[in-house]
Every structure is written in C-alpha cells, then in structure tokens.
gemmi code that builds the backbone of each chain (N, CA, C; Angstrom):
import gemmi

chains = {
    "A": [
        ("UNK", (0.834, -1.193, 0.000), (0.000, 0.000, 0.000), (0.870, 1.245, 0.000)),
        ("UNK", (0.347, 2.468, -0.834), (0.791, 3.562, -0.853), (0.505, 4.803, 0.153)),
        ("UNK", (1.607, 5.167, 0.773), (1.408, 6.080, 1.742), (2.358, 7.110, 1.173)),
        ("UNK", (1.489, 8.944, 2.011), (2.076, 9.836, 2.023), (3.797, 10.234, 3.057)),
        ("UNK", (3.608, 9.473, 3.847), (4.568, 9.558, 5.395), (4.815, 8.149, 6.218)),
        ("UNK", (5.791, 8.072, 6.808), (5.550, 6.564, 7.643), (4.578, 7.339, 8.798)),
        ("UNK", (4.235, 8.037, 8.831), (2.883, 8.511, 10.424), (1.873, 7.904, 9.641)),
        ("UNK", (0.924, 8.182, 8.253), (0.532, 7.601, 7.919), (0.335, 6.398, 7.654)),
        ("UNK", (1.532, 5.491, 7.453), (2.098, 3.971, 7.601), (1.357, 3.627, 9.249)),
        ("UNK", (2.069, 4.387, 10.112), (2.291, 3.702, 11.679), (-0.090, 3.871, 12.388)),
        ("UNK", (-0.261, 5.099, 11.668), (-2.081, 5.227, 11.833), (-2.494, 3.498, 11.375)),
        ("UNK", (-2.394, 3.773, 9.698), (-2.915, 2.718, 9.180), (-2.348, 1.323, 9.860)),
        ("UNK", (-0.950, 0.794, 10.078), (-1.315, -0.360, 10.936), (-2.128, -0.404, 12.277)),
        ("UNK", (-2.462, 0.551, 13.068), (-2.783, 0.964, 14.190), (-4.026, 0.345, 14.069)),
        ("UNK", (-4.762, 1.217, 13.082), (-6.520, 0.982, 12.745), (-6.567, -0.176, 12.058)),
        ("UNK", (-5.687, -1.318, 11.528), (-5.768, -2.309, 10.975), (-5.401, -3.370, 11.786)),
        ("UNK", (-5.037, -3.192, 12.855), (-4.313, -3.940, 13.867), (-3.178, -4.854, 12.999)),
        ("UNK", (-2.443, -4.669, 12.369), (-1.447, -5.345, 11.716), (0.261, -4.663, 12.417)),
        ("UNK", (1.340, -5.875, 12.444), (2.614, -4.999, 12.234), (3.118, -4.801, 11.293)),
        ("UNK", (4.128, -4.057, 11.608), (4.741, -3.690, 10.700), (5.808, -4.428, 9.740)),
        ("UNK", (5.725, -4.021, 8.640), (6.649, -5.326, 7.580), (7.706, -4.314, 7.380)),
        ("UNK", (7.759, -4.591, 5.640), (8.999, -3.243, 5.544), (8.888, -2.617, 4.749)),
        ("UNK", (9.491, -1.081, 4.332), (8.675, -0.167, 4.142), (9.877, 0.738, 3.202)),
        ("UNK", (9.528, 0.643, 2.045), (10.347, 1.226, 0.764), (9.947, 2.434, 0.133)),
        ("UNK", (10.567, 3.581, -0.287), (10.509, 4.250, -0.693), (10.071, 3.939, -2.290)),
        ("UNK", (9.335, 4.996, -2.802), (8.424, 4.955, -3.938), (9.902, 4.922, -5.012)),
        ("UNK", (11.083, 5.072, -5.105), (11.878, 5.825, -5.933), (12.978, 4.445, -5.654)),
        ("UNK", (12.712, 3.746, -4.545), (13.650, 1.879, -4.552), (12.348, 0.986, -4.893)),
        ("UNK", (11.481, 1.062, -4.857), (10.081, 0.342, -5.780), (10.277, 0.373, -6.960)),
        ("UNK", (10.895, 1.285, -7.351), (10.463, 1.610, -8.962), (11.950, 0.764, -9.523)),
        ("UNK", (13.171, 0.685, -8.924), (14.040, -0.216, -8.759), (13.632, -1.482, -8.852)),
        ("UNK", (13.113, -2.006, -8.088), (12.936, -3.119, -7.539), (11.734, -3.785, -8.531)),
        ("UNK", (10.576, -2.995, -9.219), (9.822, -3.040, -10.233), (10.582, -3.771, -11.330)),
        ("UNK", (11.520, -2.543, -11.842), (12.269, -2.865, -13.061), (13.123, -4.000, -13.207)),
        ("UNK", (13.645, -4.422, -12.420), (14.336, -5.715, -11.878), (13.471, -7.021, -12.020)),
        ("UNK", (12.222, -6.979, -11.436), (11.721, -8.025, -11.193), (10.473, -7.991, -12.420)),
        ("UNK", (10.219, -7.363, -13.309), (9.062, -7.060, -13.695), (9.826, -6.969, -15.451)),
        ("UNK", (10.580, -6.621, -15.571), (11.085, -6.051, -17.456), (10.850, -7.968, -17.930)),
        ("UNK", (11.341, -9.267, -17.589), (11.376, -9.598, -18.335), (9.875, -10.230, -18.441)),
        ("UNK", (9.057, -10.220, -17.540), (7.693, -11.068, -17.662), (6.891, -11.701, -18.506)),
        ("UNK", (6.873, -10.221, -20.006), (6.460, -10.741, -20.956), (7.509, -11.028, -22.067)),
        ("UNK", (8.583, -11.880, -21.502), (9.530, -12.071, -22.666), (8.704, -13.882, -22.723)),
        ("UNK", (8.650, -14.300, -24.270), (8.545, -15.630, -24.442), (9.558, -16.999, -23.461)),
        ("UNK", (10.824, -16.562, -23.123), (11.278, -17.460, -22.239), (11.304, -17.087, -20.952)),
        ("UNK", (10.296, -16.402, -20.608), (10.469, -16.538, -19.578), (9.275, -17.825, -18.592)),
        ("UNK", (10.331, -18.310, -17.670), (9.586, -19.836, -16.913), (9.163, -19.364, -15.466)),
        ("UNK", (9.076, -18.322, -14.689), (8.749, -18.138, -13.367), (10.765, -17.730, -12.654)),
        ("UNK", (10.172, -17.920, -11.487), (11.553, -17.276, -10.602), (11.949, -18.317, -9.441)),
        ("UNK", (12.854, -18.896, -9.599), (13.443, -19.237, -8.596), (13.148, -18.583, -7.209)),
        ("UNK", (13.285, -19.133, -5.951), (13.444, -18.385, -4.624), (14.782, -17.917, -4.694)),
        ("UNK", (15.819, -18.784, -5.615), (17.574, -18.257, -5.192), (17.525, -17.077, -6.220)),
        ("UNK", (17.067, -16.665, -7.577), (17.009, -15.847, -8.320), (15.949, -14.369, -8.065)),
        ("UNK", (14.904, -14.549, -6.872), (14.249, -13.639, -6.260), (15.380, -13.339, -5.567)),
        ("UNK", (16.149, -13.501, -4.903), (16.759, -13.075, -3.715), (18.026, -12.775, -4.216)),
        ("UNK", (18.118, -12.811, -5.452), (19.322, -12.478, -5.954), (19.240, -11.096, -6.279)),
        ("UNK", (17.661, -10.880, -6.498), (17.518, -9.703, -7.220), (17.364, -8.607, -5.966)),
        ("UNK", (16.786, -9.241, -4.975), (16.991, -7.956, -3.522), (18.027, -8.142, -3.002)),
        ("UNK", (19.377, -9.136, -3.472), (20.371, -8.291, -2.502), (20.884, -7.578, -3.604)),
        ("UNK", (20.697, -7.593, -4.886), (20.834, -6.372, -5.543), (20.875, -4.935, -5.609)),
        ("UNK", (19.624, -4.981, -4.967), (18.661, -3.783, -4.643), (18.896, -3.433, -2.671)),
        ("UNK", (19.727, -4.550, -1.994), (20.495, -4.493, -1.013), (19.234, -4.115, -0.064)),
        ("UNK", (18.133, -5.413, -0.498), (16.774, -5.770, 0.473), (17.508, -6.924, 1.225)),
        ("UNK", (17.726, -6.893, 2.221), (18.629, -7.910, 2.951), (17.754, -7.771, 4.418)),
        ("UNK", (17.945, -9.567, 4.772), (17.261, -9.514, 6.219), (16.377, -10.376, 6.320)),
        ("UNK", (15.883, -11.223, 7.211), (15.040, -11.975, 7.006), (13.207, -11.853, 6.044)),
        ("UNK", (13.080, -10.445, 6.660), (11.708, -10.166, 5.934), (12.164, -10.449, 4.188)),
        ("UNK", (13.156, -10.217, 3.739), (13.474, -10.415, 2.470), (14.044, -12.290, 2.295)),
        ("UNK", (13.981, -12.733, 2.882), (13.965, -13.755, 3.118), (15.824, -14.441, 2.685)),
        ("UNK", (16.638, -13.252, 3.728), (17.601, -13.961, 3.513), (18.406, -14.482, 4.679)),
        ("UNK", (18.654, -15.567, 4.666), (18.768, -16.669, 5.341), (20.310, -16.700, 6.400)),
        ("UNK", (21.134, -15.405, 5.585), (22.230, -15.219, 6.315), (22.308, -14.153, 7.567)),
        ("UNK", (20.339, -13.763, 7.324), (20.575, -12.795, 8.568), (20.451, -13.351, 9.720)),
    ],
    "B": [
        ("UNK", (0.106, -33.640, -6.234), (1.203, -32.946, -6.430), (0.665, -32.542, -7.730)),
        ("UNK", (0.935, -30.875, -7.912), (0.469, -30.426, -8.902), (2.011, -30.763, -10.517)),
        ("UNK", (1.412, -30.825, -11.001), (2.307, -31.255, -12.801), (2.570, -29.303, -12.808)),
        ("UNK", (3.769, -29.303, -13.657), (4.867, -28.263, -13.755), (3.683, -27.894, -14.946)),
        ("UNK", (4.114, -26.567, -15.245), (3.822, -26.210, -16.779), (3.912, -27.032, -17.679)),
        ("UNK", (3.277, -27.128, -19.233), (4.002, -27.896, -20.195), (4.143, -26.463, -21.381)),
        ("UNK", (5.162, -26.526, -22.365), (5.186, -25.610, -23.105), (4.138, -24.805, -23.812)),
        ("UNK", (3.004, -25.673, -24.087), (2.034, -25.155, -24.679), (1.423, -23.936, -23.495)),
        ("UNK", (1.373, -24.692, -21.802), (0.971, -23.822, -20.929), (1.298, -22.456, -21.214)),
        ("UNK", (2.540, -22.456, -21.133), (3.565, -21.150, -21.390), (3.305, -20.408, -22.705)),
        ("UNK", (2.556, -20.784, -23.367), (2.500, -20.169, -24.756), (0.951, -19.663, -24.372)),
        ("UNK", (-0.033, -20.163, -23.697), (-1.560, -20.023, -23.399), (-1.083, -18.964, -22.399)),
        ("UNK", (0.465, -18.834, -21.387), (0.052, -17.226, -21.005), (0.377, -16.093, -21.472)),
        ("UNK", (1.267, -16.581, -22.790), (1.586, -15.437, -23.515), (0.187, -14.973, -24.619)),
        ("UNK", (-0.455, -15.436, -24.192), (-1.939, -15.050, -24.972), (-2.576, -13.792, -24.334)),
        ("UNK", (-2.550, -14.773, -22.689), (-3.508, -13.950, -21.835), (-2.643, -12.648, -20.988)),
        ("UNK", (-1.391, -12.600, -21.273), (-0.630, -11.584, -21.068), (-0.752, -10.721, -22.109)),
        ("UNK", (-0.917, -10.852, -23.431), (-1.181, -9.979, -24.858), (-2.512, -9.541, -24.656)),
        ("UNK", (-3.322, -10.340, -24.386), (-4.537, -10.077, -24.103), (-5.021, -8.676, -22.912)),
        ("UNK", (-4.590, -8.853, -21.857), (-4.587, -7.790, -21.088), (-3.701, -6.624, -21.057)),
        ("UNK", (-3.050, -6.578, -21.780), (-2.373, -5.527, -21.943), (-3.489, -4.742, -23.088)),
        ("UNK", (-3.473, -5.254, -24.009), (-4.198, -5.227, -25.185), (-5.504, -3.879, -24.584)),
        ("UNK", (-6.371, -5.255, -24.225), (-7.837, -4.416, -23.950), (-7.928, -4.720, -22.569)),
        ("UNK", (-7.347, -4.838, -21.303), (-7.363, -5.007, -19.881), (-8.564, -5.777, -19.379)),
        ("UNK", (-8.539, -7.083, -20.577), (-9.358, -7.944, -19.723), (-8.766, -9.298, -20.167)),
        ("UNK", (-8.519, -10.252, -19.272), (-8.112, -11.855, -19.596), (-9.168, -12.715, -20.321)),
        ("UNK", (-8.666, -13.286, -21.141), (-9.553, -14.518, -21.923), (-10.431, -15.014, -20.941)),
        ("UNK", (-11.140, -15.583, -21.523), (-11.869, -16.709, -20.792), (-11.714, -18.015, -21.247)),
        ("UNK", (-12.000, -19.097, -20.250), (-11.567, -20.619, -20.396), (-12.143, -21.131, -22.174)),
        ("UNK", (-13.598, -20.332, -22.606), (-13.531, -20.370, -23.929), (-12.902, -20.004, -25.006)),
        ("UNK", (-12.184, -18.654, -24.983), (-11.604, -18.074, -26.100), (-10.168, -19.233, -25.705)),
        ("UNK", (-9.240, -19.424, -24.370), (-8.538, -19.721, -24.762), (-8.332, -21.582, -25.107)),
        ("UNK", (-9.719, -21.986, -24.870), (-9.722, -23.296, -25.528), (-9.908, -23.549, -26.742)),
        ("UNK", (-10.635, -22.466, -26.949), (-10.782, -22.227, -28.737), (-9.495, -21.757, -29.509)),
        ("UNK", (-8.642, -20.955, -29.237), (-7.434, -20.303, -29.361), (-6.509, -21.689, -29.562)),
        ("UNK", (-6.800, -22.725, -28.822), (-5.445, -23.130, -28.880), (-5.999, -25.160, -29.241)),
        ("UNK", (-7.231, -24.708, -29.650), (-7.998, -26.332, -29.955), (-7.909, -27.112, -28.679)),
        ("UNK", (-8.425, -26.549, -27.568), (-8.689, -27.736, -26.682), (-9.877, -27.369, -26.185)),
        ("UNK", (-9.879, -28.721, -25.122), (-11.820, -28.930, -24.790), (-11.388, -27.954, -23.562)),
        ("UNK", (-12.802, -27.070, -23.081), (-12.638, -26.446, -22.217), (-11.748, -26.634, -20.892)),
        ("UNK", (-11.666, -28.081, -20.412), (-11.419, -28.814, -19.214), (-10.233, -28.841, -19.197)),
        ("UNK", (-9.480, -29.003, -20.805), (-8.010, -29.464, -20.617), (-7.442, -27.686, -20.778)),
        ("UNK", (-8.299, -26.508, -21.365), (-7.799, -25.293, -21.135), (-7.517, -24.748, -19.596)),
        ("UNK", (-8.606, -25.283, -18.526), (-8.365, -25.019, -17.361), (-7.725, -25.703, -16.780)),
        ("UNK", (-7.027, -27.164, -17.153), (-6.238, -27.901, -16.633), (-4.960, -26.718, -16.800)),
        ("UNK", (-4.816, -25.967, -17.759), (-3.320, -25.800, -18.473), (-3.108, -24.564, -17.834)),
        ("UNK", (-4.367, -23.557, -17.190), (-4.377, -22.570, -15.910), (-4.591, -23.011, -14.911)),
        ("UNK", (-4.623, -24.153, -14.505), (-4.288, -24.433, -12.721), (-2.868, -24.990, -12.885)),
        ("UNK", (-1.979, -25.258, -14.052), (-1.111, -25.566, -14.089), (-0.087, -24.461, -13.695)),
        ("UNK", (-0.949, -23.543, -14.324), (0.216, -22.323, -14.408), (-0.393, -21.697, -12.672)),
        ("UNK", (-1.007, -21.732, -12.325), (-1.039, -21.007, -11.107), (-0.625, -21.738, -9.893)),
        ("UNK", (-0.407, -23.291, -10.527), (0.133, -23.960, -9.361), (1.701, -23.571, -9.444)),
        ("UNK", (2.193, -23.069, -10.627), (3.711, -22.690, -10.830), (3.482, -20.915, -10.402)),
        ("UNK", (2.804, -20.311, -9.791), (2.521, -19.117, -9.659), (3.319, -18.203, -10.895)),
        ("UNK", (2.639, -19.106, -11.993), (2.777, -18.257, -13.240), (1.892, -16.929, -13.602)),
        ("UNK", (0.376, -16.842, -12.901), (-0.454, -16.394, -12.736), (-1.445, -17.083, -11.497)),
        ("UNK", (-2.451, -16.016, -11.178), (-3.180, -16.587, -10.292), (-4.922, -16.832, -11.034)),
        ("UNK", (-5.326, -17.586, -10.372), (-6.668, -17.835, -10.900), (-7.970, -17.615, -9.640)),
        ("UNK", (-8.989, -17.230, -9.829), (-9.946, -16.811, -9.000), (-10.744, -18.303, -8.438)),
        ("UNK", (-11.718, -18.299, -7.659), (-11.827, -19.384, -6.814), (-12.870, -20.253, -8.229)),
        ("UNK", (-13.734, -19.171, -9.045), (-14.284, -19.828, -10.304), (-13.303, -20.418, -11.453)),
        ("UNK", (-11.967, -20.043, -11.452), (-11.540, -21.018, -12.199), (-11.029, -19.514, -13.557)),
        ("UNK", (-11.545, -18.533, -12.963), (-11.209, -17.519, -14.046), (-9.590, -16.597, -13.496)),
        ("UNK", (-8.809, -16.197, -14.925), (-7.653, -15.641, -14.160), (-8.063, -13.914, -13.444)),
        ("UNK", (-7.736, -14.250, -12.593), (-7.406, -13.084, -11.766), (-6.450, -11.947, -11.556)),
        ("UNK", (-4.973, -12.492, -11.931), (-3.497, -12.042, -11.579), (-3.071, -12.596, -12.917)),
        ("UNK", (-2.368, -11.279, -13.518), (-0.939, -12.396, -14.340), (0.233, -10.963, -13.919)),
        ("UNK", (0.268, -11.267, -13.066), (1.441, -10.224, -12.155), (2.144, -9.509, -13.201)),
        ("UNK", (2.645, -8.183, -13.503), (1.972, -6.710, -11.999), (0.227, -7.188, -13.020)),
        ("UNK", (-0.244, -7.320, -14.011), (-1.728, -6.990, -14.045), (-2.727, -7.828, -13.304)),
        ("UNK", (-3.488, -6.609, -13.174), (-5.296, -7.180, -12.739), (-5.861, -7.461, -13.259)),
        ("UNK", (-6.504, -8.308, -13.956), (-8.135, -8.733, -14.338), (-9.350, -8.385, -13.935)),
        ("UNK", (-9.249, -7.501, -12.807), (-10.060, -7.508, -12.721), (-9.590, -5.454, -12.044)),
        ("UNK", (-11.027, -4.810, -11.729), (-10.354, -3.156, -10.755), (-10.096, -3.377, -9.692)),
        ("UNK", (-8.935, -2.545, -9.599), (-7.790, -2.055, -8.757), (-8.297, -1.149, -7.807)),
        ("UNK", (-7.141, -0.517, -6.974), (-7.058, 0.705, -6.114), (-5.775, 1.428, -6.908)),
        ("UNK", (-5.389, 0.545, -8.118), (-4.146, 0.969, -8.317), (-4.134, 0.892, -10.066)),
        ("UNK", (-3.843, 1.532, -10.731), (-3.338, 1.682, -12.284), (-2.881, 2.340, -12.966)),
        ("UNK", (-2.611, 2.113, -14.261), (-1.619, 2.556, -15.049), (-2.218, 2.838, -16.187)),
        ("UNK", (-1.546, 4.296, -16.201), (-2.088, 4.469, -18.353), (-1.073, 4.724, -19.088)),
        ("UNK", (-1.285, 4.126, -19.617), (-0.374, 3.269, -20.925), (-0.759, 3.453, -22.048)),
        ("UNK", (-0.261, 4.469, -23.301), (-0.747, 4.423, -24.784), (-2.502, 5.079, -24.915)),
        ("UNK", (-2.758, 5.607, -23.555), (-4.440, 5.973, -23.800), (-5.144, 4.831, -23.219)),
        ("UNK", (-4.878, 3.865, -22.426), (-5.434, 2.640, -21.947), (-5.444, 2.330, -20.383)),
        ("UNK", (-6.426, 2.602, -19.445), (-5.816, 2.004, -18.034), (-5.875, 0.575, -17.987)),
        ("UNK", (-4.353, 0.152, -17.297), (-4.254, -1.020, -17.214), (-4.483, -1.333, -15.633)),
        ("UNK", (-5.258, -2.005, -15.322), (-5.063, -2.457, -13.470), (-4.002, -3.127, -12.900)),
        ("UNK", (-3.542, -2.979, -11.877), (-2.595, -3.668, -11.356), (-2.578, -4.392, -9.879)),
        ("UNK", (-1.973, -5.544, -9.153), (-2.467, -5.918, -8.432), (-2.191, -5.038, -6.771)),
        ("UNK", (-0.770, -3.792, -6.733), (-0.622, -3.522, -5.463), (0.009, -2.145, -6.460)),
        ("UNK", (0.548, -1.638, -5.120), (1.635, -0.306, -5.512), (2.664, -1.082, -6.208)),
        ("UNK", (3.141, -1.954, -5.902), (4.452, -2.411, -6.867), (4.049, -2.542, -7.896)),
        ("UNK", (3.056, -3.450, -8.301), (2.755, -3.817, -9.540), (2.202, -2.396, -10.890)),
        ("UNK", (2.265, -1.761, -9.890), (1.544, -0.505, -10.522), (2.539, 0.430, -11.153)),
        ("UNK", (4.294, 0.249, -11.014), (5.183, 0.351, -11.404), (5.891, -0.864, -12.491)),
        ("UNK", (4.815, -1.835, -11.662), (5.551, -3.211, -12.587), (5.051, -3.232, -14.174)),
        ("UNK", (4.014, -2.268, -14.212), (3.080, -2.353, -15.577), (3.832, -1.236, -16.784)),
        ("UNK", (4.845, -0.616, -16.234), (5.516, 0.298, -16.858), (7.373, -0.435, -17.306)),
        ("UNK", (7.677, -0.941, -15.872), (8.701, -1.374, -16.261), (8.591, -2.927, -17.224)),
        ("UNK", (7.422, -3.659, -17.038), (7.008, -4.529, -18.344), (7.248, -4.560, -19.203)),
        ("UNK", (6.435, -3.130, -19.614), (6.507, -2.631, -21.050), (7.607, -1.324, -21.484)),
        ("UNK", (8.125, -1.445, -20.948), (8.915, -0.922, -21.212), (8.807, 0.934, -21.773)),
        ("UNK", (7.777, 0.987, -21.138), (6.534, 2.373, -21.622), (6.291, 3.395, -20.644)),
        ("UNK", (6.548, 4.632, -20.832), (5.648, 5.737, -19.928), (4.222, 5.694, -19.383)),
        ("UNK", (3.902, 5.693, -18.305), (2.788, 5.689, -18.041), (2.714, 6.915, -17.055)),
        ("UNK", (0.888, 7.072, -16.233), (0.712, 7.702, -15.532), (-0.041, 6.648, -14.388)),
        ("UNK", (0.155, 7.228, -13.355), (0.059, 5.984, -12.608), (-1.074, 6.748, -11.488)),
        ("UNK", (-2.321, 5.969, -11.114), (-2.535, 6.234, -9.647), (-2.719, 5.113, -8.687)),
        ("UNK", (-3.149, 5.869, -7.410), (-3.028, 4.911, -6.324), (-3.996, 5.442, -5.271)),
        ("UNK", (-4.935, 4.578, -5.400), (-5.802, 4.839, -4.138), (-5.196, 5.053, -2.710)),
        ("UNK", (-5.226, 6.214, -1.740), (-4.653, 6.457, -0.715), (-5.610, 5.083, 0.513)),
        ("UNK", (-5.142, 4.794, 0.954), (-5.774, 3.478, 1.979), (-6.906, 4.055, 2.869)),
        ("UNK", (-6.020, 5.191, 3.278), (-6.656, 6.084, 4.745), (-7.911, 7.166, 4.194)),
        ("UNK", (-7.603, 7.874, 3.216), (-8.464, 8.773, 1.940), (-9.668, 8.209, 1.347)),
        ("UNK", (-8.448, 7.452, 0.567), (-9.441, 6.709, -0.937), (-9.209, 7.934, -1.780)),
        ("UNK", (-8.484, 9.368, -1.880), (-8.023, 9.958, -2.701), (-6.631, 9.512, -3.381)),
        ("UNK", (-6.865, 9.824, -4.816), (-5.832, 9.295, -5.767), (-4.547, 9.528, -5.206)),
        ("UNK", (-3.548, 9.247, -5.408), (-1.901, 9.776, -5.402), (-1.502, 9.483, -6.646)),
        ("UNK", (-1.038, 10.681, -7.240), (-0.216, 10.680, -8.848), (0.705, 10.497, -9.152)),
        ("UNK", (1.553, 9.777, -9.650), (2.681, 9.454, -10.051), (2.869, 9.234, -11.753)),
        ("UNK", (3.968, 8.928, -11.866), (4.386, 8.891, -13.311), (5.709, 8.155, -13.763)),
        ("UNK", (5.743, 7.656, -14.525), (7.086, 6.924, -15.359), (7.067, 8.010, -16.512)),
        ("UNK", (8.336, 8.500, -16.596), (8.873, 9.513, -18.095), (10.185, 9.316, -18.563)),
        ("UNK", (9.994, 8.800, -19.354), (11.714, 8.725, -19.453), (12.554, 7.482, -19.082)),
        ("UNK", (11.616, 6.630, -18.107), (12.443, 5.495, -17.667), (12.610, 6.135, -16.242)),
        ("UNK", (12.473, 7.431, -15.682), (12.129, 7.834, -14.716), (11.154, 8.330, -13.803)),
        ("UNK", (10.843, 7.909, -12.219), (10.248, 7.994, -11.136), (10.067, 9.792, -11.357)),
        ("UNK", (8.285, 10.124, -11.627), (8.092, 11.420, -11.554), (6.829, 12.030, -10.504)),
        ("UNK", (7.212, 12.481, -9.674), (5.995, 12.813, -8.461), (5.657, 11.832, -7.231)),
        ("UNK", (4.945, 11.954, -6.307), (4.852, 11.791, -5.610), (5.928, 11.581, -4.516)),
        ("UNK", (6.877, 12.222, -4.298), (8.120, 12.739, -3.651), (7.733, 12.309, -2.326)),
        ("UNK", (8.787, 11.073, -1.583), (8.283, 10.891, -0.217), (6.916, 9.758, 0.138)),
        ("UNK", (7.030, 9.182, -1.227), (5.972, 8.101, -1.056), (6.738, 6.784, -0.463)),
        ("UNK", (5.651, 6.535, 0.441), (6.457, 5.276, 0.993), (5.085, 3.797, 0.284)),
        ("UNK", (6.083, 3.077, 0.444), (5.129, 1.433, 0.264), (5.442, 0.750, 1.583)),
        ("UNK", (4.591, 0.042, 1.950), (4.567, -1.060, 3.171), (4.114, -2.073, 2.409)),
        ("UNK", (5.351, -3.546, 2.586), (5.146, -4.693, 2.590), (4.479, -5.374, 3.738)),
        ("UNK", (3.234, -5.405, 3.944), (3.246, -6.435, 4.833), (3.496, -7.894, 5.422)),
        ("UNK", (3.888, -8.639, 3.781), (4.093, -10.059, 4.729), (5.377, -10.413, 3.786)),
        ("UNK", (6.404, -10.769, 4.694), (7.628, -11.144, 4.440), (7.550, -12.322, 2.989)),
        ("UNK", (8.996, -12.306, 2.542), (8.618, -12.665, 1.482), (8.531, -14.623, 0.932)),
        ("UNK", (8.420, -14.922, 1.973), (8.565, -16.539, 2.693), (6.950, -16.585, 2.544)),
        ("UNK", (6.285, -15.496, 2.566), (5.082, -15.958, 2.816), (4.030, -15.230, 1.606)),
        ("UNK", (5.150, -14.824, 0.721), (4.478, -13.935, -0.104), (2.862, -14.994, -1.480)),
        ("UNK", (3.352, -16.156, -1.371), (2.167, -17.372, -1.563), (0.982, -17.892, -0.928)),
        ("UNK", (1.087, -17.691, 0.204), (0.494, -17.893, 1.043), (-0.949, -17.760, 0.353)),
        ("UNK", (-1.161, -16.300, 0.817), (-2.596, -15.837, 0.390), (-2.197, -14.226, -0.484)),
        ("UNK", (-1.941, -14.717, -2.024), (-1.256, -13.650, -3.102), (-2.185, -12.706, -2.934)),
        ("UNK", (-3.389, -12.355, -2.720), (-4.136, -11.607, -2.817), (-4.053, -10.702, -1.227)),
        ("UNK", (-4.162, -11.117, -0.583), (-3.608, -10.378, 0.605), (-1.918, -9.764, 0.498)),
        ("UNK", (-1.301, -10.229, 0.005), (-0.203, -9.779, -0.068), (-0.112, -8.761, -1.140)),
    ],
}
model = gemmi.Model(1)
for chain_id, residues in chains.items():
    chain = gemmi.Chain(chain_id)
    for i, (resn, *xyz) in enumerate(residues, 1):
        res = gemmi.Residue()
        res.name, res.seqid = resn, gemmi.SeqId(i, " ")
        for name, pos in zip(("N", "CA", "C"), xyz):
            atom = gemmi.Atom()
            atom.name, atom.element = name, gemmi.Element(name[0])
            atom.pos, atom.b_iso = gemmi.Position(*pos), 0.0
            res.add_atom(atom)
        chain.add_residue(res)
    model.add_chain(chain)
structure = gemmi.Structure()
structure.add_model(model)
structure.setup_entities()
C-alpha cells in the first residue's frame, strides 16, 4: 500500500491492527519493479526461482530476514 | 502434487498476457480453448497448471485473476499506458506495468486512509511525483504465496 509519510504507515497499521513489515521508498520500488518485472512478458520466460528472487533484492540491497535472507 | 507447466501452458500465457495488456481484460476458459484447440477442461487444466507454478493466479471460479503486476479484474491501483488504463495488483505492480513494457505511463493509487488518488508517473524510464511516497510490505517474502491476494 501507498502512503504519504511513515505517520501515515504507523495510523494505518494501528486501525488495521497489523505490524509492521517493511517499508520502501516509492523511488527503490520503482528499482525493484524494473528488476523483477522487465522480463515477464519475454517468451522465455519460466517463473523465478526463490535463489534468483533473492538475488535480485540483494541487488537492490533488500537484505534480512523479511526479504527472506537466510544469512541474517 | 500439482504437474509443472508444459510448453504449450507457457504459450496459453503469452496469450492472456497480450490479451490484457491489449484491452485489460483476460480470456476466458472459452476463447482460450478455442485459441489453442482444446476442450474447455483441458484449457483449465493448463491454468491451474500455471497457477500452481505461480505463473499467474486464478480466482476461486476457475477464471484468471493475476498475471502479475496486471489485474483482471479493478484495482485501487493503475496505469495508463498508450491511452489505456491497465489495473494492477498492489503499488508495486503498478510500477511493474511500466517497467514490463517498457513504456511511460501515468500511474494512480488509491490512498488506503483517503481513498483519494496519489499521482505518479514513469517519463523517461524515470520515477516522476509523488516525492516521499512510501510502500509497506506487509508479509515477508517466505510468505508472499500464502494468500497472493492479501499480499
């Protein structure tokens, strides 16, 4: 979900009773988009590995368990 | 145990990926059994195939729902593209529909707390407006299968 502020972030889990996950700037999304998203509609493409997802956020230097890496 | 894709699968989502981009709506189990000469049953065999490979997702009727970043169905979130809104399934994907295609778009985003738009833009291959926008992931990415639609 798109927010103006993390105060806005910290309301909305509040009133949703949810915690908090993790929380990227609109401008490392658009990173992280292009990375994971350019080849989708190429003809070879077969789906993603878990080792080739995670290749692509420590790329983007998404590191940590929520990113699901295993050395944190 | 669900059976992997078979090539033809993979070719039935390059249909329904042309397809929604196209006119922003997915085939149905008829056009693409007709499309590709099979009986309806073995067309939906060949989309639970692919959604068991979370090639796409399919709705609880058996119709596609997701062929990631697009929606099949309206959003809180989309993209215009060439004069066309395309839906998308979250804020990421709503960037994902630009970096896809490799195309400028204009992008909005239903505010959660509002329900007023937030504007953004791809120009250039570059992030334009909404300065200070944040995204929240909520569920780590171990669990990002779980329940795709919540996530």
């Amino acid at each position: 979900m798109l927010f103006r502020s993390d105060e806005e972030i910290t309301s909305w889990l509040q009133r949703t009773c949810q915690n908090r996950g993790a929380v990227l700037s609109l401008q490392r999304l658009w990173a992280l988009a292009k990375s994971w998203y350019a080849d989708r509609m190429s003809p070879a493409f077969r789906g993603r590995t878990t080792d080739e997802a995670q290749a692509i956020f420590r790329q983007l230097n998404l590191t940590g368990e929520f990113w699901g890496d295993a050395r944190s | 145990m669900s059976l992997p894709p078979t090539e033809s699968d993979w070719q039935i989502r390059q249909v329904i990926y042309a397809r929604l981009v196209a006119t922003g709506c997915a085939p149905d189990i008829r056009d693409i059994a007709a499309r590709f000469g099979l009986r309806p049953a073995q067309a939906q065999a060949a989309l639970q195939r692919l959604h068991d490979a979370h090639a796409l997702v399919l709705a609880d009727d058996g119709a596609v729902l997701m062929a990631h970043p697009l929606a099949a169905v309206q959003t809180d979130y989309r993209a215009r593209i060439a004069g066309r809104w395309l839906y998308a399934n979250c804020a990421w994907d709503s960037l994902g529909i630009p970096a896809m295609l490799g195309a400028d778009a204009q992008i909005e985003a239903l505010h959660p707390l509002t329900r007023q738009p937030i504007r953004f833009a791809i120009s250039g291959g570059q992030l334009v407006g909404a300065a200070g926008g944040l995204v929240h992931f909520a569920q780590p990415f171990r669990h990002w299968y779980d329940d795709i639609v919540e996530t």
